[in-house]
N, C-alpha and C positions, 0 to 999 in steps of 0.2 A: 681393780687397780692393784698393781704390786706395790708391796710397802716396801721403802726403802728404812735399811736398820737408824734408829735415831740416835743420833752424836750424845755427846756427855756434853750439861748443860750445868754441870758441878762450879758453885762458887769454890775460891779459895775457903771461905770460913768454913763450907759444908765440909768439903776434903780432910780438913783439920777436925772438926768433930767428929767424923766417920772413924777416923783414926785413932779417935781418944775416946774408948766409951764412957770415961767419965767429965768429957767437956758437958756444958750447957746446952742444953735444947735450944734451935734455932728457930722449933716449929712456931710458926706464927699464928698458930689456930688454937682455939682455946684447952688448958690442959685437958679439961674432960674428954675431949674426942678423940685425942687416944686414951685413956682410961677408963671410955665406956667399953662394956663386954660386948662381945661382935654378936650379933644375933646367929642364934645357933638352931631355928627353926629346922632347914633344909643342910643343914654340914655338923655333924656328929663330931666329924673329925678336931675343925677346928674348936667347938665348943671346946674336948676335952684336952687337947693338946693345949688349950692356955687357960684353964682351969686357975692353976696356980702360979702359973707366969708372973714375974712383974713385970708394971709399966713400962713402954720403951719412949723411949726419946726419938724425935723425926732422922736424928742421925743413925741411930739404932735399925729404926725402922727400914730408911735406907739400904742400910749395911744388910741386913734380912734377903731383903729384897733382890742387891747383887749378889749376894750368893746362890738365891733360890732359882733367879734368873741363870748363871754360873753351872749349876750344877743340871740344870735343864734344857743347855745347849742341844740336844741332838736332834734339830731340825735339820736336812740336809744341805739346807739351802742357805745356815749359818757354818756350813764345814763341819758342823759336830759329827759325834759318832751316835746314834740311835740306840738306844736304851732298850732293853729284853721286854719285850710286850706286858710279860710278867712283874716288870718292874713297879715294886710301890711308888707312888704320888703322895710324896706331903706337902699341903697347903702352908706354909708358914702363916701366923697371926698376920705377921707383919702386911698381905696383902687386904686383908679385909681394913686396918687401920690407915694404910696409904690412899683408899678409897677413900675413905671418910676425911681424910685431912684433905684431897683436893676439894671437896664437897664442902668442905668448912671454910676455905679460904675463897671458892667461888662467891658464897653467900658473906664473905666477910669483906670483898670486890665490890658485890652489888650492894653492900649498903653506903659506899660513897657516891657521892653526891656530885661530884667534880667530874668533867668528861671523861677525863683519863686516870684507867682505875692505876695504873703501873706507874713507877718512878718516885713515887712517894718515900717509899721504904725499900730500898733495894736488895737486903738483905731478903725480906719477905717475900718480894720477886723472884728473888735465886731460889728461894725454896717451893716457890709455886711452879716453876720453868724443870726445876730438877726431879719434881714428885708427878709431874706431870710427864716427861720424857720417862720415866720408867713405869708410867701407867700404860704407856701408849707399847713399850718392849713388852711387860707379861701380857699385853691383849694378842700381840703376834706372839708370843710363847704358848699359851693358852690355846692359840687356834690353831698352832705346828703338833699340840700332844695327841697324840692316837687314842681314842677310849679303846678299853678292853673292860674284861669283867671285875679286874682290882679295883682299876680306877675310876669308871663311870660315874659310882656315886658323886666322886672328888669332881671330877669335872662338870657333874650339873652343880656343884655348889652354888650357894649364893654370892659367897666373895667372889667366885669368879664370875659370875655373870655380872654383877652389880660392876666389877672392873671394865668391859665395856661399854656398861650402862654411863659410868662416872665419864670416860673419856671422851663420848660422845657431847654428856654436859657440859665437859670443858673446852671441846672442841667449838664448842655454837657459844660460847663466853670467849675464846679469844677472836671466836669471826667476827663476833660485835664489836668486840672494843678495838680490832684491826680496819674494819670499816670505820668505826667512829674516828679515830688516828686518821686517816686518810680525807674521812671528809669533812672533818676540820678544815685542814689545809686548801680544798676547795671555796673554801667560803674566806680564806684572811689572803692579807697582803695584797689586794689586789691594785695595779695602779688606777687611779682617779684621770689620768689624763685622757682626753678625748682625743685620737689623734685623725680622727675625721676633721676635727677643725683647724687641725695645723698642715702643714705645706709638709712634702716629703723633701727628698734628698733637692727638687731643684722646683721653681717657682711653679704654680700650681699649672698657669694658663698660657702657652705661645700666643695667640691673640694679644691678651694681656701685654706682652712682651712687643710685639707687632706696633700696636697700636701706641706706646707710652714710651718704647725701646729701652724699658726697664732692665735692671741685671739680674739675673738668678737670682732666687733665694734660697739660701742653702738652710737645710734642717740639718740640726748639728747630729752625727751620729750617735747611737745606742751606746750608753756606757757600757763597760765590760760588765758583769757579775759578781758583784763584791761573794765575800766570803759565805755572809746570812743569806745570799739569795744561790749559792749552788744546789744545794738542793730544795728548792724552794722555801718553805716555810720552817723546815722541819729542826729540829736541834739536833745536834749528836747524840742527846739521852732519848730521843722519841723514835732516832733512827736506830737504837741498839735495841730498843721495846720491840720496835714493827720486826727484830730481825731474829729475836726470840720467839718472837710470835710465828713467823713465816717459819722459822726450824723446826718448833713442834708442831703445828699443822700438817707440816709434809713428810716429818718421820713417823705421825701418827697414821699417813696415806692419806692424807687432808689435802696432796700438792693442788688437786683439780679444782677445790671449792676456795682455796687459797692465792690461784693462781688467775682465777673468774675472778673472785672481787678484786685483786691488785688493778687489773687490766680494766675493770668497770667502774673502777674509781678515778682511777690514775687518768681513765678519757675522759671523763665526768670535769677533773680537775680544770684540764688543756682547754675543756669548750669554756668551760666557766669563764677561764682567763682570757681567752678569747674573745667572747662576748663580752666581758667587762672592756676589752679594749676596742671594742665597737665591730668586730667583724664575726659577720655573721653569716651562716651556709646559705646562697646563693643559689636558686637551680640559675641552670643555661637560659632557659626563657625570661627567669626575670630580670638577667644580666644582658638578655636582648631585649628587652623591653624600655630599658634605663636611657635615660637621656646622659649625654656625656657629662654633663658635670655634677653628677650624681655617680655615674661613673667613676668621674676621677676621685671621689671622695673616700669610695668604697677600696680604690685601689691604693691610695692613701695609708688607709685602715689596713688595710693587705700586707702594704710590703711593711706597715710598722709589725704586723703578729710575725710574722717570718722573719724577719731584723731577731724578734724576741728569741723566737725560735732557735734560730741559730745560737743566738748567747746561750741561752736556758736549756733547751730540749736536748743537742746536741750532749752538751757537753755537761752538764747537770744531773740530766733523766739517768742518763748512762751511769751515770757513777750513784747515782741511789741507789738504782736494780741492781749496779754490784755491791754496795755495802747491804741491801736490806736480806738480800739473799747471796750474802756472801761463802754461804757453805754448797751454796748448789750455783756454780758457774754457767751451767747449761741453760739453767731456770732462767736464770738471770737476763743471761744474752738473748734468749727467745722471747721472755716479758717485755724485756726495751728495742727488740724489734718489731715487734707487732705495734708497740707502743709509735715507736716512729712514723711507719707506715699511716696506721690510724691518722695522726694528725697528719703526714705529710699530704694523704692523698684529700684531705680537705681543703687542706691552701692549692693543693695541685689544679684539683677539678676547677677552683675562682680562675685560676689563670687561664684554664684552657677556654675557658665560659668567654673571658675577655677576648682573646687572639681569636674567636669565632667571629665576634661583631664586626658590623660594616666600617671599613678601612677609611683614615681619613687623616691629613696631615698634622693635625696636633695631636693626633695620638700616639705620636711619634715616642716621643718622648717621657710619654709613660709608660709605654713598654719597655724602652730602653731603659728606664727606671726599676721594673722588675725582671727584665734581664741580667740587671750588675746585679741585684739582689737573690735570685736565686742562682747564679754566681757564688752569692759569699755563701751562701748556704751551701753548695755546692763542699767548697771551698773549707767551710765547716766540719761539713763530713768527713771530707776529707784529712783533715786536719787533727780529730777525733778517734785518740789512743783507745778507745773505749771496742771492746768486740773487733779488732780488723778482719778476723775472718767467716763476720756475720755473714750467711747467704741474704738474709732478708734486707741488711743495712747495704746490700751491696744493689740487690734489686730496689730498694728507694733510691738509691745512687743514681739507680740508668733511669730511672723516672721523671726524676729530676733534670736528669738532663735532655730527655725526650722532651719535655715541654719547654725549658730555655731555648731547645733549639728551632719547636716549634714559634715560641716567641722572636727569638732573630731574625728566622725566618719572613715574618710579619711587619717585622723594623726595615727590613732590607726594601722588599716590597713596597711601603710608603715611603719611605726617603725615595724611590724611584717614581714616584707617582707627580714629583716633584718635576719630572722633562716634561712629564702629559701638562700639568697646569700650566707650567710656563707656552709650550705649544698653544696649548687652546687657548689663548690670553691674544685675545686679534681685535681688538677694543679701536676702532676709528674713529674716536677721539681723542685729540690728542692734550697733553695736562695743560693747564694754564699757566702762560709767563715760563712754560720750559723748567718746570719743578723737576723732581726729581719723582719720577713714576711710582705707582702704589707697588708696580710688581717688581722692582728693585729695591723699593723697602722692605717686601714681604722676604722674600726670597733671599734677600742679603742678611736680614734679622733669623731665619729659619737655619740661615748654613752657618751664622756666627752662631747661634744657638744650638743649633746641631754637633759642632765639633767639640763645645764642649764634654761632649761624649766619646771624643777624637779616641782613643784606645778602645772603645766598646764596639763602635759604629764599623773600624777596621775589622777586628774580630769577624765581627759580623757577617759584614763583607766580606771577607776572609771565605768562611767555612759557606755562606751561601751565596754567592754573587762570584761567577765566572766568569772571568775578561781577562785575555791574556793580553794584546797587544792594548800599549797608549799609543794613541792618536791624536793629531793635532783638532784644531778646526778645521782645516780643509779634509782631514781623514788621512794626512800623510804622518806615517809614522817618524816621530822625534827619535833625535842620539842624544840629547843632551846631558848635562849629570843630572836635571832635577825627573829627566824621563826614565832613568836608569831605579831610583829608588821610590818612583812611582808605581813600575810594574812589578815592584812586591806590594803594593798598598792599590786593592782595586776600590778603595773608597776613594781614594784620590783621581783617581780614573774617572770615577762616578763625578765628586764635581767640577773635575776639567769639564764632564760634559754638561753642567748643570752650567757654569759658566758661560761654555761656548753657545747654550743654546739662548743663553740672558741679553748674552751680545748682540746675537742674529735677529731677536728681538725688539731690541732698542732699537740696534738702527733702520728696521721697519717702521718702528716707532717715530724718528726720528724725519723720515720722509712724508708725514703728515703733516709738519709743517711749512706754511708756503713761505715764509722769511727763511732764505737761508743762514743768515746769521742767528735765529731765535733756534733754529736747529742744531747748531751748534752749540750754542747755550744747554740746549737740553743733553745731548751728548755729553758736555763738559761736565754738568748738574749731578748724573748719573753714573759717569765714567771716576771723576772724583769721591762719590758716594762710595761705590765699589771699594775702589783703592782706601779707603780711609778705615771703611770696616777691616777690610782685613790688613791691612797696618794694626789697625787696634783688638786682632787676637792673634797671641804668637803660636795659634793653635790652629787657625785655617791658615795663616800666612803658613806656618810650616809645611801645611798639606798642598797648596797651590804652588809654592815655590821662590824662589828668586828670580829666575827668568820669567814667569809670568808676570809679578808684579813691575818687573823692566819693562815689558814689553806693553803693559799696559801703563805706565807714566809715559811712555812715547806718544802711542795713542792720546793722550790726554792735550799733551803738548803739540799735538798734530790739529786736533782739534779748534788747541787755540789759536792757532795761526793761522787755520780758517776763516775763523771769525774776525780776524783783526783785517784778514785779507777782503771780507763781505762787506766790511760797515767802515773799517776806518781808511784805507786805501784807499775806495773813491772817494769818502772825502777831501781826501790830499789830494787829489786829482782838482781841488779847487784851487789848491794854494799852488799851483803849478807856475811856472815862470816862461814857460813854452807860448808863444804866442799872445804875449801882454805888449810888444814894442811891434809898432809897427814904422816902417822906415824909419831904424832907430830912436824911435822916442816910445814912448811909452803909451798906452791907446787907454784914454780914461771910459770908455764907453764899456772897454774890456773888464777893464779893471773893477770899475763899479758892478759889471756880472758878475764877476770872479767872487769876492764880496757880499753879493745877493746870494747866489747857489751857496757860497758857505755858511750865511746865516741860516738858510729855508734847510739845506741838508742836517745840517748840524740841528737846529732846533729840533726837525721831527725824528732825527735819532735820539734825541734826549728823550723827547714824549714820549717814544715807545719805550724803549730801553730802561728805563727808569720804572715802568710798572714788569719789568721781567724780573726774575726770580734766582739770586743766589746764594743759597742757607749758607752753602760751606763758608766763614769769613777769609778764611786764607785764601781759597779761589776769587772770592769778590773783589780783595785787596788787591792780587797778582792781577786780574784783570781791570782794575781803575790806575793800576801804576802802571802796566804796560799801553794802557791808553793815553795816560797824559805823557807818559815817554814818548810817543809816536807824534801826538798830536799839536801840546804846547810848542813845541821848541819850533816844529812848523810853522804853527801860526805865530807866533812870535817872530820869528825872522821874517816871513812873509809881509807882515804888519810892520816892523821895523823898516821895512827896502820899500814900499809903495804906499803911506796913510801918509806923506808929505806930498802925491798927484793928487789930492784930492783936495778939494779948498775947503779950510777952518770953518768950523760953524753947522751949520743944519747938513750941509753935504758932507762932514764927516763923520756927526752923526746920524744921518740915515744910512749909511751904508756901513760903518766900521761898529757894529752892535754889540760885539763883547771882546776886552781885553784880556789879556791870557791868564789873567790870574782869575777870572771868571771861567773860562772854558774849563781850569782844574776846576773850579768848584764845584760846576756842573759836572764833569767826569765822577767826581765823589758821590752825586746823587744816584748814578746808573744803579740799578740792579738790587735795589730798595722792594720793588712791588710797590712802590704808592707815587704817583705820579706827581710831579712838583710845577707848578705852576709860572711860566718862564717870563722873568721880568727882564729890564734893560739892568746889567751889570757895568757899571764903567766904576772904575777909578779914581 
């Protein structure tokens, strides 16, 4: 590995004592170690060369040091000019002593006792960071010098050898305490929420919703990142530690073993968090294997780590790797892309596990739930000043979006799976009392539930789901204006036909039963349910239209008028005045039929009528008002003009059975479902 030359890691104070050789020593290592004589076993040289030297100071020593470095330039690969073969090599003292002071302050490191040897003393830092960057330049000076026969001896010395010896020590002392520093951070801050137990962006169950016609439950979105969690755990003093450390590492030629534990730590970190937050790597089989609502929990857990993701990874991870290796840009952008990648294609592979499982209409809405969410992550990236012209942030980019699109694709496909149910729903039974059908509840609860994904579901539709022409229910193409901004919106399309095919349905349905007025009943029941739902979202009325929901209060009111036509028209056909006089007078035999059949009619429209079914109250109303509109004021005048032919007493009570202010009362009981009991009503 080629070493790259290592930066000046000079405090101001150092700078200032270098400059003044009679400032105070900075060195933090005990006066002896430099004042001990350098061992002179194997270097002649140096023995006698500081024989009588006095003691130096670490700034002194320093000063030595650039000079000897300085005047030793001519490697060619530092631009220098190369020195005559011939040339003498003087050792300066000062390198055998700069050995020994990193050697003193490593062992003066490992005898604290607290994780983190740095930050204590900062001053002692700058001179451990600064003795250590020029231990690491004379091991690449040292190894650029040519022996010859002057200098051989000089270069097997022992200060020099022991010079790589030392930096190697140092270098395996700041890989422990850069790993320690790192996986710290893996083990704190973790959050405590379970978010398997909590509901994601919208209610956990459609069933749920189906069956109780409950409303979404929204889970509130992920707060932003305050300031202490950008880069996760870490301070600004621990992030300028980890950033000394990553400098001299890699101008020592350390980049590789420096660059392995960031990247083995920093995913070490992501799974930890990740698993604290319940989501865990998944093969494909055992994601096949899961029952759906185990499923949905896991999925849950999913798009909570990705929500995170986005906050944190994104826009966090990025700006660590540039502060912590802010002298090597290159380092950086390529440690926080593989970094990405790593975790991205963990969340990736859960999603594609999921969009493989057997298709089925409530899991609608969980996809579409990680749809918006790798979405914002999307969105994230996108958004994310950090490296723009990362190749590898670019290739998670198209990753990311190869499986949202694989997921839409999946969304589109069950919301279509929606014509086949409704089709194969051929049930010859028909509901009781003319309710409102299970599959107009389902179906009307799944499209109101649906749309509120109304911007996603389009999308979707959008880029996979092809249908150019709208079509009516008969199949003839519409002009109108709501068909105009329909064929840019093929989801609208989609449930015009989900509509059309609900209707073609019903009224199937609807021919099952052999009372033509209980038919109409049901039609009303159903046709009113429809319109009510989407009145009460401005999110499918938007998508259905204005003219549809016209066209369906017609029908509604078409209906009724059926029904008023089935049951209370022939009743009126008793109160008729058409043949009661015969050679001008009045015919009491008639009269008193006339009278029978109203009573016999009338009562067993009550008895049925009264156990039929209608939830909506404003349809129940409109239909007891527009029945005692029809029917009182009939019988009322009818009763007024002909109960004086009949003679006072038992003959006017056997035939004249209820006065009209009973008939409304009876009108008020229809369409209760509980069948009332019919007594004599008089006045």
């Amino acid at each position: 590995m080629e070493k790259s030359p290592a930066p000046e890691n000079d405090s101001d104070e150092i700078k200032d004592a270098v400059a003044s050789p009679h400032s105070p020593t900075v060195d933090a290592s005990p006066p002896e170690v430099l004042q001990e004589p350098p061992e002179a076993e194997e270097n002649e040289v140096v023995e006698d060369s500081n024989a009588e030297e006095p003691d130096l100071t670490l700034p002194q020593v320093w000063e030595e040091i650039d000079a000897f470095l300085g005047r030793n330039s001519d490697s060619p690969r530092d631009g220098g000019e190369s020195n005559s073969d011939s040339d003498p090599i003087e050792i300066p003292r000062a390198v055998e002593l700069l050995s020994k002071n990193v050697e003193s302050m490593i062992d003066k490191y490992a005898l604290d006792a607290g994780r983190s040897k740095f930050g204590h003393d900062p001053e002692e830092d700058s001179c451990f960071f600064g003795s250590v960057g020029r231990l690491s330049k004379l091991a690449d000076k040292i190894g650029d010098l040519k022996p010859t026969a002057e200098n051989a001896n000089v270069l097997r010395s022992s200060s020099l050898n022991r010079t790589s010896s030392v930096l190697q020590q140092a270098m395996s002392f700041l890989e422990e305490e850069f790993r320690a520093i790192l996986d710290e951070d893996s083990k704190t801050g973790r959050d405590d929420s379970d978010p398997k137990s909590a509901k994601t962006k919208h209610s956990s169950s459609f069933n749920n919703c189906c069956s109780q016609e409950s409303d979404r439950c929204n889970l509130p979105e992920p707060e932003p990142p305050s300031t202490e969690e950008e880069f996760q755990q870490f301070t600004p003093e621990t992030i300028s530690v980890m950033s000394k450390i990553a400098d001299a590492m890699i101008c020592a030629g350390y980049e590789t073993e420096c660059c392995v534990l960031w990247m083995m730590m920093r995913r070490r970190a992501f799974k930890s968090a990740l698993s604290e937050r319940g989501f865990d790597v998944l093969s494909i089989d055992d994601v096949q294997r899961m029952q759906w609502d185990s499923l949905e929990r896991e999925i849950a857990t999913w798009i909570a780590a990705v929500k995170r993701c986005s906050t944190i990874l994104i826009p966090g991870e990025g700006a660590l790797s540039g502060s912590v290796f802010s002298g090597q840009p290159e380092i950086a952008q390529d440690l926080y892309g593989n970094l990405a990648r790593s975790v991205s294609i963990r969340l990736l592979d859960f999603a594609e596990a999921v969009v493989l499982t057997q298709r089925s209409a409530e899991k609608l809405f969980k996809f579409l739930d990680m749809y918006e969410t790798l979405q914002d992550l999307i969105a994230a990236v996108d958004g994310s000043k950090q490296y723009p012209d990362d190749p590898k942030k670019k290739e998670v980019r198209a990753e990311m979006m190869a499986v949202k699109g694989r997921i839409g694709e999946a969304a589109v496909s069950i919301f279509c799976q929606l014509e086949s149910s409704i089709k194969s729903d051929s049930s010859k039974v028909p509901v009781p009392s003319g309710a409102v059908h299970p599959l107009t509840r389902y179906t009307m609860n799944y499209l109101e539930y649906a749309c509120e994904y109304k911007d996603t579901l389009e999308q979707v539709f959008q880029q996979h789901h092809d249908k150019a022409v709208v079509e009516t229910a008969n199949g003839e193409p519409t002009d109108d204006a709501d068909s105009s901004a329909m064929k840019a919106s093929p989801f609208s399309v989609q449930l015009l036909t989900v509509m059309d095919l609900l209707d073609a349905n019903l009224d199937m349905k609807s021919k099952l039963y052999k009372d033509p007025s209980l038919r109409y009943i049901f039609l009303m029941n159903n046709g009113r349910y429809i319109v009510q739902k989407i009145k009460g979202s401005s999110k499918i009325h938007e998508l259905m239209g204005d003219t549809w929901c016209r066209r369906r209060s017609s029908d509604l009111r078409q209906y009724h008028k059926n029904y008023q036509r089935e049951t209370w028209y022939r009743l009126l056909q008793c109160l008729n005045h058409e043949g009661l006089q015969v050679n001008g007078k009045v015919s009491k035999p008639v009269l008193k039929e006339r009278f029978k059949s109203f009573n016999a009619m009338f009562d067993d429209i009550h008895k049925t009528q009264s156990t039929w079914v209608v939830n909506d109250e404003q349809l129940q109303s409109e239909l007891r008002v527009s029945i005692s509109a029809v029917v009182t004021p009939a019988y009322r005048s009818f009763l007024g003009r002909f109960n004086q032919y009949l003679d006072p007493g038992r003959q006017s009570e056997k035939y004249i059975k209820y006065q009209p202010e009973d008939i409304e009362s009876l009108v008020d009981e229809l369409f209760d479902g509980n069948p009332t009991s019919m007594g004599r009503r008089r006045t």
